[in-house]
C-alpha positions, 0 to 999 in steps of 0.5 A: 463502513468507509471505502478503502483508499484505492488507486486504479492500476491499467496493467501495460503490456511490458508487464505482462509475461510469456505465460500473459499474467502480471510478471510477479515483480510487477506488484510491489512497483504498484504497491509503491505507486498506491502506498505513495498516493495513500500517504497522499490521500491522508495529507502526508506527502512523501515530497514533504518528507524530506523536508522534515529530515526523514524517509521511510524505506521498505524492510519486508514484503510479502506478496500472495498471488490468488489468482492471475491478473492480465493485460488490461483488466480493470484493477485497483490497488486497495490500501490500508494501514495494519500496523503501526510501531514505533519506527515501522508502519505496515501497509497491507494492499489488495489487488482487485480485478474486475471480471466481465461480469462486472464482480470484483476479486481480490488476485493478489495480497500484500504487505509492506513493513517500512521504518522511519528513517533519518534523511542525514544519516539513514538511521532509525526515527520514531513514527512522528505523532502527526503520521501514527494520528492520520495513519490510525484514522478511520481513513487510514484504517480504510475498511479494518475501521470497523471490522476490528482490525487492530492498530499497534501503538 
């Protein structure tokens, strides 16, 4: 099975709250981050977008928190292509924390709808061919690859 795309997370200081976890806001800023550096990785970069006349802007998240992540541990942000529609692709992220003795947890989950859109006039596009083939690669599918995990069309 192939290794999800992951990005490395340091969590900083400012981050962090008054009860010394994540402030919750925090992981949609790193899902932001990761989902950049997934579109990246599967040779669609978001500079190139605009280039091409579109954009792609989130229109729901869902973030479940299963257990605290702090200042400083050892995370990384995994991501994965869900879904895609005709205008929409959804991401799905796994924040995994390493503990001290060296097993990984995922802490927190999370899904991003984003839709295509035009950069001239912001309406709906269809999910051009070249972006619905990378994102429904077994690269783009990261681990759901082989354990079923489906794909709309």
């Amino acid at each position: 099975m192939i290794e999800p795309f992951s990005l490395p997370i340091v969590p900083r200081f400012a981050e962090v709250d008054q009860q010394g976890v994540v402030f919750n806001a925090h992981y949609l800023t790193w899902f932001d981050e990761a989902s950049t550096s997934y579109f990246d990785s599967l040779g669609l970069p978001l500079g190139e977008f605009d280039a091409r006349g579109l954009d792609v802007q989130v229109v729901h998240a869902d973030v479940d928190f299963l257990m605290p992540v702090r200042w400083r541990d050892v995370v990384r942000v995994e991501v994965g292509c869900d879904a895609v529609g005709t205008t929409s692709i959804a991401l799905r992220f796994d924040v995994v924390r390493r503990d001290v003795d060296g097993a990984d947890a995922v802490a927190v989950r999370g899904r991003n709808v984003y839709v295509v859109v035009s950069s001239e006039d912001w309406a709906k596009r269809e999910v051009p061919p070249e972006w619905r083939t990378a994102l429904t690669s077994v690269a783009g599918q990261g681990r759901n690859a082989d354990d079923g995990g489906s794909v709309t069309s």
